[in-house]
DOTIDREN-182715 format. One record per residue: residue in one letter; x, y, z of N, C-alpha, C in turn. Coordinates in steps of 0.2 Angstrom, whole numbers, plus 2048, in hexadecimal, padded with zeros to 3 digits. Layout:
N
AXYZXYZXYZ;...
This chain:
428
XD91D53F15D95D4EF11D9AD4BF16;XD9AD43F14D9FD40F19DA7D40F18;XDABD3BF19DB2D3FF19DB3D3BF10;XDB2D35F10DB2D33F08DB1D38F05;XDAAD3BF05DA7D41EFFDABD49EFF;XDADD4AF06DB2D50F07DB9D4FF02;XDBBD47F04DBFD45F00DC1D47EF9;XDBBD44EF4DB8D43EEEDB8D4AEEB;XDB6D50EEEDB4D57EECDBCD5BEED;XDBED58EF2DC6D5DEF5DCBD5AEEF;XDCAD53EEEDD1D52EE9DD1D52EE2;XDC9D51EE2DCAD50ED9DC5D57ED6;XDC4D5CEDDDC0D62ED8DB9D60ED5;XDB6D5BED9DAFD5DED9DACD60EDD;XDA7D64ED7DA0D67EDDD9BD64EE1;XD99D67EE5D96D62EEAD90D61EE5;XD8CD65EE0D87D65EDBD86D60ED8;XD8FD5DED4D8FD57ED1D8FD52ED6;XD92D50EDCD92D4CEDFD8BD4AEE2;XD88D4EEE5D7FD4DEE6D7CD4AEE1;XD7ED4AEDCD79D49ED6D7CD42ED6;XD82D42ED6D85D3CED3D84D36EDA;XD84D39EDFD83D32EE4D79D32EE3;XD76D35EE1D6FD34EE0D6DD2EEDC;XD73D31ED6D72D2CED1D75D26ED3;XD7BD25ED6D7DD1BED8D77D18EDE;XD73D1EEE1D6ED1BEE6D69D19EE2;XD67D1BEDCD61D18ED7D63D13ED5;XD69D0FED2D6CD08ED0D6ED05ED7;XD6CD05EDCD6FCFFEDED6BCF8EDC;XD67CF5EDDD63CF2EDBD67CEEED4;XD66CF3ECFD6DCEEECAD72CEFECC;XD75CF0ED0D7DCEEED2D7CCEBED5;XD75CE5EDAD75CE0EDED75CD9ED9;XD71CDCED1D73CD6ECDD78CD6EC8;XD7CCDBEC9D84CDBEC6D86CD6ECD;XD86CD7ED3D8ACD2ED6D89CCCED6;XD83CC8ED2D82CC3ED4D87CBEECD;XD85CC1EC9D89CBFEC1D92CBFEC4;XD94CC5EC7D9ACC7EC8D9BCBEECD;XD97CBDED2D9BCB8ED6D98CB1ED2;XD96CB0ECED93CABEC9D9ACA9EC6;XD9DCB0EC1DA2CAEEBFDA8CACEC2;XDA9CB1EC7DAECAFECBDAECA8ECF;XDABCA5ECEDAAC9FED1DACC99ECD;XDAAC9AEC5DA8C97EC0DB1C98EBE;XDB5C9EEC0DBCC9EEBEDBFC9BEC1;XDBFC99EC9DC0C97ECDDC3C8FECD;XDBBC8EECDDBAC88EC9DBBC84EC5;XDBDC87EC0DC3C85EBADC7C87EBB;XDCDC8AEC1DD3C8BEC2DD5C82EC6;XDD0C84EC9DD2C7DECFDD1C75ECC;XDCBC75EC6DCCC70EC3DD2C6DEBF;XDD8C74EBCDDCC72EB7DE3C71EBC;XDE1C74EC2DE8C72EC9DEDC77EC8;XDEAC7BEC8DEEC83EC6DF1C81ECB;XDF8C83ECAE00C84ECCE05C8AECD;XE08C8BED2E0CC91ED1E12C8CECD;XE15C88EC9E17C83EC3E14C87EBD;XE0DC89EBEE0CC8BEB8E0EC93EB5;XE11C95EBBE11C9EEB7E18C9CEB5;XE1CC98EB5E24C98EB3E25C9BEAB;XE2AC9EEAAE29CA3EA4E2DC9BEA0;XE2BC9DE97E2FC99E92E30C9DE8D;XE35C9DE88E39CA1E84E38C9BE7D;XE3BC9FE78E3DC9CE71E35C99E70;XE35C93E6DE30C8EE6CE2CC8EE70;XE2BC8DE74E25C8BE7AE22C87E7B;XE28C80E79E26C7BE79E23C78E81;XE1FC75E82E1DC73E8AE1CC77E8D;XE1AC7DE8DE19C84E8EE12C7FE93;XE12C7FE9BE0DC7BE9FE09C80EA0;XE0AC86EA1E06C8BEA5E01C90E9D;XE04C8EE98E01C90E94DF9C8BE92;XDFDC85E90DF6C7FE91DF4C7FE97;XDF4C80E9ADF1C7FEA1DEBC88EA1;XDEDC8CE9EDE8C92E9FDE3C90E98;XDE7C8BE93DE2C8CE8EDDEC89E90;XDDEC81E93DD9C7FE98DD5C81E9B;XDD5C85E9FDD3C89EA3DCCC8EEA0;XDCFC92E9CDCAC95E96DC8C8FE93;XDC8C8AE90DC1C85E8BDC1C85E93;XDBFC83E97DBAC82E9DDB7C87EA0;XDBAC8DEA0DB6C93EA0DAEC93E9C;XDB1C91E92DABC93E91DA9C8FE8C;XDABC87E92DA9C81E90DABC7FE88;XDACC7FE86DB1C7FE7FDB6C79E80;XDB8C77E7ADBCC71E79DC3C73E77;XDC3C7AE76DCBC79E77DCCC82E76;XDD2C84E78DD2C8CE79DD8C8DE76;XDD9C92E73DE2C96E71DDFC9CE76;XDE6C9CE79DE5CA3E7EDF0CA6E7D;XDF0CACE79DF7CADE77DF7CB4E7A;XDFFCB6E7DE00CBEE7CE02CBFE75;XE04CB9E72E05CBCE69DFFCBEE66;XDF8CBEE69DF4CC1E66DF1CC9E68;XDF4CCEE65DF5CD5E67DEDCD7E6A;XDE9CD5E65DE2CD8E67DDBCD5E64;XDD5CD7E66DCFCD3E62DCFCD5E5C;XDD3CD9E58DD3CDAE51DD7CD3E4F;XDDCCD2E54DE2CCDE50DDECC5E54;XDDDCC5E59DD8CC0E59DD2CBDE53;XDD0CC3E53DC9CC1E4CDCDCBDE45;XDD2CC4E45DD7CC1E3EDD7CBAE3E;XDDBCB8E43DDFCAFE44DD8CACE43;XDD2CADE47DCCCA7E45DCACA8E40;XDCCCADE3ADC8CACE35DCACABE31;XDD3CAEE30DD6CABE2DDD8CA3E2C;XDD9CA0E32DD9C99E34DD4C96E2F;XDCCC97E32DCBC93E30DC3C95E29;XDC8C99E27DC5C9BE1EDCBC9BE18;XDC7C97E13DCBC97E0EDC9C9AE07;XDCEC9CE03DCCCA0DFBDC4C9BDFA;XDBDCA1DF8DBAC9CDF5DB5C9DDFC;XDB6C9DE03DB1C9CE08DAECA6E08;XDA8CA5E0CDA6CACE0FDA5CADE13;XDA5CB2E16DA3CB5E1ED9BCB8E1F;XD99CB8E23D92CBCE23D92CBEE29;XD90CC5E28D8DCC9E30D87CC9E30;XD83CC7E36D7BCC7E35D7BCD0E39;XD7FCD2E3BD7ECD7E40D81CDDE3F;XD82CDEE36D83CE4E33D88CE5E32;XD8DCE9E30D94CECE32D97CEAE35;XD9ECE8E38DA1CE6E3EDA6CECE40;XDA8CEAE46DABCF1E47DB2CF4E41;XDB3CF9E45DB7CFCE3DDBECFBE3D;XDC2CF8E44DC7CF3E41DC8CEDE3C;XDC2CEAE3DDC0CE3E3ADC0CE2E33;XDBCCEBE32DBBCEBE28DC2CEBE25;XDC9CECE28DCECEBE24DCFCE5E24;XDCDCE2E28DD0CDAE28DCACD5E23;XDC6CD5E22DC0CD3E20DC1CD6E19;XDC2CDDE16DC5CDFE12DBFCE4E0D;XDB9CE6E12DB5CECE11DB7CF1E11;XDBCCF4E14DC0CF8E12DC8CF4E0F;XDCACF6E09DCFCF2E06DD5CF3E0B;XDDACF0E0BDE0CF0E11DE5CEAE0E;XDEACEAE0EDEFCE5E0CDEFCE1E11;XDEECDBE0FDEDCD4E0EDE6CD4E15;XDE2CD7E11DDCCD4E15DD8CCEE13;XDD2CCAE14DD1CC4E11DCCCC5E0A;XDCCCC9E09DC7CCCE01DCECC8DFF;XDD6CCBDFEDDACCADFBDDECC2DF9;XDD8CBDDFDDDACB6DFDDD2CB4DF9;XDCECB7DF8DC9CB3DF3DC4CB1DFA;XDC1CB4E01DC0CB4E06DBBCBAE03;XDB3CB9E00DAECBDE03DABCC0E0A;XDA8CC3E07DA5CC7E10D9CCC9E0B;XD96CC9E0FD91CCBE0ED8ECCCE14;XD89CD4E16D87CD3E1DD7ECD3E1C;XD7DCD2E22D76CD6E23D76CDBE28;XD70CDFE27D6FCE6E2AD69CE2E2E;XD6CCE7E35D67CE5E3AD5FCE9E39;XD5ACE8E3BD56CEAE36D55CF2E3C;XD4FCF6E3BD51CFDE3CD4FCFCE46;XD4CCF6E49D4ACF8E4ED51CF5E53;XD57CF2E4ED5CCEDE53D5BCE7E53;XD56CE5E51D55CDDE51D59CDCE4B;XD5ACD2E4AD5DCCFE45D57CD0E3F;XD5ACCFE39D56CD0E32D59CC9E32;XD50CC4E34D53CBCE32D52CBCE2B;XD4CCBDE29D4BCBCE22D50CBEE1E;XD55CC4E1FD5ACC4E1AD61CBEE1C;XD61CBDE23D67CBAE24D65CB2E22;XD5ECAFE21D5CCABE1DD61CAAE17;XD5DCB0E13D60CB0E0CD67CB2E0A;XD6BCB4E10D72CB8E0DD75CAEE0E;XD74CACE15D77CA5E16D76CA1E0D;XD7BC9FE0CD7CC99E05D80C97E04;XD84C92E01D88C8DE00D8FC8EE03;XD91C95E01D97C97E01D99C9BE08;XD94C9CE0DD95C9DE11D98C99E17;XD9DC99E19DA3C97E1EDA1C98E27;XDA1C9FE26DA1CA2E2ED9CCA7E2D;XD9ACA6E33D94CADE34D9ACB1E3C;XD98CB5E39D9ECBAE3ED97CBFE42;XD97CBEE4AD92CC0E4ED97CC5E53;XD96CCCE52D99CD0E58D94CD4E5B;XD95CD2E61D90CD4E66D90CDAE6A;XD96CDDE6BD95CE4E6DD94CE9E67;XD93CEEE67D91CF1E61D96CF9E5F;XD9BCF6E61DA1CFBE5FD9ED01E5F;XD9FD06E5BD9CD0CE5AD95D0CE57;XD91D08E56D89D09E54D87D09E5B;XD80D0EE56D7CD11E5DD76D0BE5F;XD79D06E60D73CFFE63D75CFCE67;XD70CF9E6AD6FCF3E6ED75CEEE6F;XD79CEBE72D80CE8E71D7BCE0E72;XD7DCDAE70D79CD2E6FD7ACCFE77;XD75CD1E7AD75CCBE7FD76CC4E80;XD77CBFE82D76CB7E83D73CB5E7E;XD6CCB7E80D66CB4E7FD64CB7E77;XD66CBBE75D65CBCE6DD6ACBAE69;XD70CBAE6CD75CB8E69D73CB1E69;XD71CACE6DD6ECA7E6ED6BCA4E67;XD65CABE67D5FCA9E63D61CA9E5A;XD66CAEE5CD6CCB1E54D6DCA8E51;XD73CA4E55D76CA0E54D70C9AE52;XD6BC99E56D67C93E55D65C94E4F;XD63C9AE4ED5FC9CE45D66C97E40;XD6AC9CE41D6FC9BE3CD72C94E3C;XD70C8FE40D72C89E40D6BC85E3E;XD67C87E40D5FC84E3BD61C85E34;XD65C8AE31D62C8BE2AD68C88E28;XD6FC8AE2BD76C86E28D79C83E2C;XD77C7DE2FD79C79E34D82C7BE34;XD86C7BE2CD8EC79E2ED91C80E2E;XD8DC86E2ED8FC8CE2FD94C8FE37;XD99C90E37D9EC91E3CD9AC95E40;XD9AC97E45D97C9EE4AD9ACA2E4C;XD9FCA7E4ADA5CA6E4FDA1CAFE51;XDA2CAFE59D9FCB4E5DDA6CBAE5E;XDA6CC1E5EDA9CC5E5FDA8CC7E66;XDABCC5E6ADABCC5E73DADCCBE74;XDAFCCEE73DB1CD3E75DB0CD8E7A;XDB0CDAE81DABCDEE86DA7CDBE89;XDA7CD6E86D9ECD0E88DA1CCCE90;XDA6CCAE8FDA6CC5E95DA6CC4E9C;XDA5CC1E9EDA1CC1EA6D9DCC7EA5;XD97CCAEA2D94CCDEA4D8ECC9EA5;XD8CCC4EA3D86CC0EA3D88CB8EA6;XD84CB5EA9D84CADEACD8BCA9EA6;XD88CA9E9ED86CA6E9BD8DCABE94;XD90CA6E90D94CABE8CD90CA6E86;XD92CA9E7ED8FCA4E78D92C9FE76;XD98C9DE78D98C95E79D93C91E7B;XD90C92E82D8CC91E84D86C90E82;XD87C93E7BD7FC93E79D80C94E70;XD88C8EE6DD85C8CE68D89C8EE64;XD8FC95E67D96C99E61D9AC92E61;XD9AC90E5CDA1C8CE5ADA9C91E5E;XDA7C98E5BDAEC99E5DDACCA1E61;XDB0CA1E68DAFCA8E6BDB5CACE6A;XDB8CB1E69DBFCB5E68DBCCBBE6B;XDC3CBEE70DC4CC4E73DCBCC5E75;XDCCCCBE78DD1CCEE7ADD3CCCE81;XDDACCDE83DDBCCCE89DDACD3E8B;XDDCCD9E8ADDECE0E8BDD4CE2E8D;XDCFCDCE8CDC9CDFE8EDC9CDCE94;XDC2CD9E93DBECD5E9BDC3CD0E9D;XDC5CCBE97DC7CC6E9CDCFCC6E9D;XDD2CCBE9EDDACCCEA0DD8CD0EA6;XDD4CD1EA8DD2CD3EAFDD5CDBEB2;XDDBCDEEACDDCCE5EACDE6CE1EAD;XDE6CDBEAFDEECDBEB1DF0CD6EA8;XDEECD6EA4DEFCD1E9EDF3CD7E99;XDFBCD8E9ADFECDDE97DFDCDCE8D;XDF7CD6E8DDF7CD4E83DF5CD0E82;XDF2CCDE7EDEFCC5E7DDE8CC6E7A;XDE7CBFE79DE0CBFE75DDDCB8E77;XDD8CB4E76DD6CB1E76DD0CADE71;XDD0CA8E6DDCBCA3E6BDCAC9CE6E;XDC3C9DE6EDC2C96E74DBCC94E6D;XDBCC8EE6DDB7C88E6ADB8C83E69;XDB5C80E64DB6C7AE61DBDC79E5F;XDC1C71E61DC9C6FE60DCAC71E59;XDC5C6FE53DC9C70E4CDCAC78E4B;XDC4C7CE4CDC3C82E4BDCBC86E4E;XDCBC86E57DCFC87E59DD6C85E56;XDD9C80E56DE0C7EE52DE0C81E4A;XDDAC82E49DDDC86E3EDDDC8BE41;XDDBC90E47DDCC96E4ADE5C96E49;XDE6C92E4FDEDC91E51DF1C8EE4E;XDF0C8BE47DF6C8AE41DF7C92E3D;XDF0C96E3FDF1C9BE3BDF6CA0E3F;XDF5C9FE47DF8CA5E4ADFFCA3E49;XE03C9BE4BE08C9AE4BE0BC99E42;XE0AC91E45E0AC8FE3BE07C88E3B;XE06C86E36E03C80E33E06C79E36;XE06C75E39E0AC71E3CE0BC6FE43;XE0CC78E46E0FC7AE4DE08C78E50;XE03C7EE4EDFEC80E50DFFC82E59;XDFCC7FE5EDFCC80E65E03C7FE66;XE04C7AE65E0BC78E69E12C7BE6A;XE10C84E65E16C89E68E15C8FE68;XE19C92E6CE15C99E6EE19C9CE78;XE1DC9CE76E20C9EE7EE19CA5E81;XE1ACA4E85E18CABE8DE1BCADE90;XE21CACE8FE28CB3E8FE25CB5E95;XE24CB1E9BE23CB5EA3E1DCB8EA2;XE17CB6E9FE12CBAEA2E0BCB7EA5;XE0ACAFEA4E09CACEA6E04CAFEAB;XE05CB0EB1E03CB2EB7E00CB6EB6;XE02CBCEB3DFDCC3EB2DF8CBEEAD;XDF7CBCEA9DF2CBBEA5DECCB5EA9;XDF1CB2EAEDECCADEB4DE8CB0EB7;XDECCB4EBDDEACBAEC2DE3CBEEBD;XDE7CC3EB7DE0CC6EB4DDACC1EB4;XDDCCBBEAFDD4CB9EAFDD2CB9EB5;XDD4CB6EBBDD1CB6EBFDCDCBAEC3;XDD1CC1EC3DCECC7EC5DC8CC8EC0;XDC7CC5EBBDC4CCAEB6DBDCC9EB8;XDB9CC4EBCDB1CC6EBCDB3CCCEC2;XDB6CCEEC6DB4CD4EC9DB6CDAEC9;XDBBCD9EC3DBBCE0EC0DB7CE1EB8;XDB4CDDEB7DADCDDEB2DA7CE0EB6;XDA8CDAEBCDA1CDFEBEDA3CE6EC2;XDA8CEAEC5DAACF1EC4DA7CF4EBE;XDABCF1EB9DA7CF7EB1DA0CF5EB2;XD9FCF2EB4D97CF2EB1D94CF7EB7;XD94CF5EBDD92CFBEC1D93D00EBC;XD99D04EBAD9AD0BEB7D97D0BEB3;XD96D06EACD92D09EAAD8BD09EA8;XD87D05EAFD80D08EB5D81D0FEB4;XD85D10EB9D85D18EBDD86D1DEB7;XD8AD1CEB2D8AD1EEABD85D22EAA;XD7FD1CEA6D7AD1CEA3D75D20EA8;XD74D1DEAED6FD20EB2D71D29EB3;XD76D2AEB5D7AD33EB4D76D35EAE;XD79D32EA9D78D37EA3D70D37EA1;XD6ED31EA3D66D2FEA3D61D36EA6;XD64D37EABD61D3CEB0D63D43EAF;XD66D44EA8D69D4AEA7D67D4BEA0;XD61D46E9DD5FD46E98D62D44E90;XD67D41E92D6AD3EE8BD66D38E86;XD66D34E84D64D2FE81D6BD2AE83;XD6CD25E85D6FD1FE89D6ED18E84;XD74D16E81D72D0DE84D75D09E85;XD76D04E8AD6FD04E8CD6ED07E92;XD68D08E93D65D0BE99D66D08E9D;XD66D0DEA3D6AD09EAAD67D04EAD;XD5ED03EABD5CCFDEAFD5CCF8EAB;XD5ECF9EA5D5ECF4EA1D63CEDEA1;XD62CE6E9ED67CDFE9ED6ECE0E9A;XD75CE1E9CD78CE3E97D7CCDFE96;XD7FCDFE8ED83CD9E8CD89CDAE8B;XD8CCE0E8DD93CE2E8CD96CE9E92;XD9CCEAE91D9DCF2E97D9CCF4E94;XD99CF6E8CD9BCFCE8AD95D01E8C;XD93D07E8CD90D0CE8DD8FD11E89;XD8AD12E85D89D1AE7FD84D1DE82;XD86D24E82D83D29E83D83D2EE7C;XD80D30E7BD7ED34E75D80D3BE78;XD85D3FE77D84D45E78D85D4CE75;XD83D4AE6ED80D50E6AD85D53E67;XD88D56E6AD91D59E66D95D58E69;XD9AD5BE65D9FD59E66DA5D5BE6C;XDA2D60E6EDA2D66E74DA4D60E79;XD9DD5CE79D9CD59E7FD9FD52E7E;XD9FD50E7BDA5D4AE79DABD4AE7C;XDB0D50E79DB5D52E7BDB5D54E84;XDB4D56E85DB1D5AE8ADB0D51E92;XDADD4DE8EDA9D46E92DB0D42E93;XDB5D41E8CDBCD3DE8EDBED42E90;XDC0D46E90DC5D4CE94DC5D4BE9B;XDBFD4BE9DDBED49EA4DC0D3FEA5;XDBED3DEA1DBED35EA4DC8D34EA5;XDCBD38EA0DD3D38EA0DD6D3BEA8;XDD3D41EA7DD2D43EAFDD4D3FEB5;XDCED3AEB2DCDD36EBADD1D2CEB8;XDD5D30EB5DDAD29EB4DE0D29EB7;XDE2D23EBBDE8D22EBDDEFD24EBA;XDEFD23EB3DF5D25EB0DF3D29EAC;XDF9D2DEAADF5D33EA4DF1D39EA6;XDF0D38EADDE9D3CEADDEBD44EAC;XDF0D46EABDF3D4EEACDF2D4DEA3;XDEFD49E9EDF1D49E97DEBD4DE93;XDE9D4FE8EDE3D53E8CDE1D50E86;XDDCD4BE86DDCD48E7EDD8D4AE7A;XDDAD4BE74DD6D4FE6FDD6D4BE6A;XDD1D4BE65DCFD47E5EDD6D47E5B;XDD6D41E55DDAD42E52DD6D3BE4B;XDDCD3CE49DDAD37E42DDED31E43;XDDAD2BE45DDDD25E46DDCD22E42;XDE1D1BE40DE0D19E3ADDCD13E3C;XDD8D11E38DD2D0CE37DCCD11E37;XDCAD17E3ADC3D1AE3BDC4D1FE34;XDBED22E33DBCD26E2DDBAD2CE31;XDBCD2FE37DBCD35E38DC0D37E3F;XDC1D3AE41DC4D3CE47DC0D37E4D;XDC5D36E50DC2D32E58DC5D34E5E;XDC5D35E62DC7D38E69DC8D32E6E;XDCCD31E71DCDD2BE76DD1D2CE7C;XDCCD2CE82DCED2DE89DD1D25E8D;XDD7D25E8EDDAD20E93DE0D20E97;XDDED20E9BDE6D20EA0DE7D1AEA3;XDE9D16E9FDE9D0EEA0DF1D0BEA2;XDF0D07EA6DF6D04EA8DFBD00EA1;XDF4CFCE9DDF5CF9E98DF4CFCE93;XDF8CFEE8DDF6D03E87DF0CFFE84;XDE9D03E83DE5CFFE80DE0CFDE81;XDE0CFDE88DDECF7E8DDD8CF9E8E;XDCFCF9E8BDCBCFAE8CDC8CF5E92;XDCACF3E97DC5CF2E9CDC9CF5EA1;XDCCCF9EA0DCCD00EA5DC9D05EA1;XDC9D0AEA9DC3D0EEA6DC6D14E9E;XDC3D12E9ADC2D16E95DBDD19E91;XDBFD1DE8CDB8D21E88DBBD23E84;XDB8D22E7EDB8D24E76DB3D26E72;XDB3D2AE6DDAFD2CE66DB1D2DE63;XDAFD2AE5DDB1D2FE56DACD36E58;XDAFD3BE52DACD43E53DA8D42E4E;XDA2D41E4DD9CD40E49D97D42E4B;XD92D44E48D89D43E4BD89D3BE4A;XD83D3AE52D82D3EE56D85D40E5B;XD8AD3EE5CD92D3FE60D91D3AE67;XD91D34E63D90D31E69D95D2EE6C;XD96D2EE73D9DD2BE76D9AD24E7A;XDA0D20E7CDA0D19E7BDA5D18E83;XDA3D18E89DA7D16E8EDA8D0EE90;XDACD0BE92DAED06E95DB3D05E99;XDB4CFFE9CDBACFDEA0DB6D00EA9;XDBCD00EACDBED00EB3DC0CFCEB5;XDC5CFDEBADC9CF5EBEDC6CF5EC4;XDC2CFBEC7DBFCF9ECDDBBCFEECA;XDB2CFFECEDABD00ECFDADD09ED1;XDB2D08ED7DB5D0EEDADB7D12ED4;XDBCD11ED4DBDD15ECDDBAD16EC8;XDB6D12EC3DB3D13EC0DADD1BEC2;XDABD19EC9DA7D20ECADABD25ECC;XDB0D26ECBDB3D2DECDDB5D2EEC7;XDB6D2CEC3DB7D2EEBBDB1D30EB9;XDADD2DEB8DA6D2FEB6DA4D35EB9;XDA6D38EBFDA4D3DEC4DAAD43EBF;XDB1D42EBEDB5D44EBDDB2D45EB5;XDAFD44EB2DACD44EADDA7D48EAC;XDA2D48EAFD9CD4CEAFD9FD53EB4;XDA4D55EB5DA4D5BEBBDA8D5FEB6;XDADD5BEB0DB1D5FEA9DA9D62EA6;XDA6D5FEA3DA0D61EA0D9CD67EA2;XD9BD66EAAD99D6CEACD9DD71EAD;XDA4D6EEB0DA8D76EB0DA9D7AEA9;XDA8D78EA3DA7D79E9CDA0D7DE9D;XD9DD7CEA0D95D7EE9DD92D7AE98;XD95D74E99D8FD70E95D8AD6DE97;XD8BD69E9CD86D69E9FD83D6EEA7;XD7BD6CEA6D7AD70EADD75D6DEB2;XD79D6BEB9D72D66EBCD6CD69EBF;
């Protein structure tokens, strides 16, 4: 062992057993970690690109208070993103707390008493159903005269056209497309299905809104679903594109009408873009995007090395480590709940902050059963650093993402599998 790996074993209490195993397995992935860098410098170049087009200025990080009136550094970022992901106009706010409160504003913006929403892709995740109003909640949009009807993906993961045919009719407004797959055990929508999703849906209802659920998707792929046809994209800053330094914010980027009935709804009726201070944060939310293709592509290495580990140790994975992926997320299936708890225990471990903390299930509000959530995040929340979640349920599957760098991601993973075996859960 050299002095790094002496290093690795002497301070974080790994065995040389796990360590062997674990550097075997990043030597079987290098090869997709050749084409995780080429997407990583694709975007970074394409950020770049549109910093230098809009004449990025140290003028623009200057902080604004009250109103936010002429706020330069705020339009100037929002710029930035429509050119990111080619779009006609962007709202980018730290008064939007998260992708739950992002989705909110695009749909409540631009639905009225009387319109309906439709999922082609099942259930949305389980923040979403109080807003949407499948699970009742005070003032969700069931409570304005605002339907909801979904379809079920059919049993192999593909889209069920022929029902989303028929579910599409007069009264539908928005199709609501989320392409990570939050807690279901499938397939997350790559580009190119997403693609195929969109083009259906606008052969059969050309004035149907498309608006995409971004969420963990970004720069993971050349190509984002603006690109390919979402009217409207919505995500988080606290994920991929806040680059791990965006202390909160959200983003919608699309079409100008769509985007502004957004932005009457987050501000008010009238105001719409034209107010909104950034209270000094400017900068960090520049800085992050900018960083953000390569600490995207760091999560993505992790979770490669993830999936290939637990692949090699016989779990069920997805996606599978050689496989195209559409988001950081990572699921592994690990059977009970032993090893659940046991897999965050360890990822908390190998966190910067917190790591001395022990996290156990608990009953959070939005889910229907106990969920367990590993993070030791700079940012509270902040899912593109490294973290890991479950609900406690059969088949007890846990859900990793994040990392701000490749590095760390693998030593948390390492710090992760070495809890499991000092438990006697697993054995190599």
């Amino acid at each position: 062992m050299d002095t790094l790996n002496n290093f690795i074993m002497e301070k974080f209490n790994i065995s040389e057993n796990v360590l062997k195993f674990a550097l075997k397995c990043e030597n079987e992935i290098k090869d997709k970690f050749d084409e995780i860098d080429k997407i990583t410098e694709y975007n970074q170049l394409k950020v770049l690109n549109a910093m230098q087009k809009n004449r990025l200025s140290e003028a623009h990080f200057a902080a604004t208070t009250g109103y936010g009136y002429n706020d330069l550094g705020r339009d100037t970022l929002e710029n930035i993103y429509a050119d990111i992901f080619h779009t006609e106009s962007a709202l980018v706010r730290p008064q939007i707390i998260s992708g739950t409160h992002a989705l909110t504003v695009a749909l409540a913006g631009n639905l009225r008493p009387g319109d309906e929403i439709l999922s082609p892709v099942g259930v949305p995740y389980d923040t979403l159903q109080g807003v949407i109003g499948i699970r009742p909640e005070r003032g969700s949009l069931s409570e304005y005269g605002i339907t909801y009807r979904q379809v079920n993906l059919l049993p192999d993961g593909n889209f069920d056209y022929e029902g989303i045919k028929k579910a599409l009719n007069d009264k539908t407004k928005l199709v609501t497309i989320q392409r990570s797959k939050g807690y279901e055990w499938r397939e997350s929508f790559g580009i190119e299905k997403t693609a195929e999703l969109i083009k259906f849906i606008k052969s059969v209802k050309p004035d149907a809104i498309c608006m995409v659920d971004n969420c963990y998707c970004e720069f993971v792929d050349y190509f984002e679903p603006t690109d390919v046809g979402a009217d409207m994209a919505v995500g988080s800053l606290i994920k991929n594109p806040g680059g791990g330094l965006a202390p909160i914010g959200g983003y919608i980027v699309g079409k100008e009408e769509y985007v502004e009935n957004a932005a009457c709804r987050l501000t008010s009726p009238g105001l719409g873009k034209e107010v909104g201070a950034t209270l000094g944060i400017n900068s960090l939310l520049i800085q992050g995007l900018f960083n953000a293709p390569q600490v995207v592509g760091g999560s993505l290495k992790g979770s490669v090395f993830l999936s290939r580990m637990f692949e090699n140790l016989g779990f069920n994975v997805i996606p599978k480590s050689n496989e195209k992926r559409a988001d950081i997320v990572q699921a592994i299936q690990l059977n009970s709940a032993e090893n659940v708890i046991a897999f965050c225990q360890g990822i908390q471990k190998g966190a910067p902050v917190d790591s001395y903390v022990t996290p156990e299930p608990w009953d959070m509000p939005g889910y229907d059963c106990k969920v367990i959530m590993a993070a030791g995040a700079f940012v509270q929340g902040s899912s593109i650093e490294l973290s890991a979640d479950a609900p406690i349920k059969p088949p007890y599957n846990v859900f990793m993402q994040g990392g701000l760098s490749w590095h760390h991601s693998k030593i948390g993973i390492i710090i992760g599998l070495q809890t499991m075996v000092d438990k006697g859960l697993v054995k190599l």
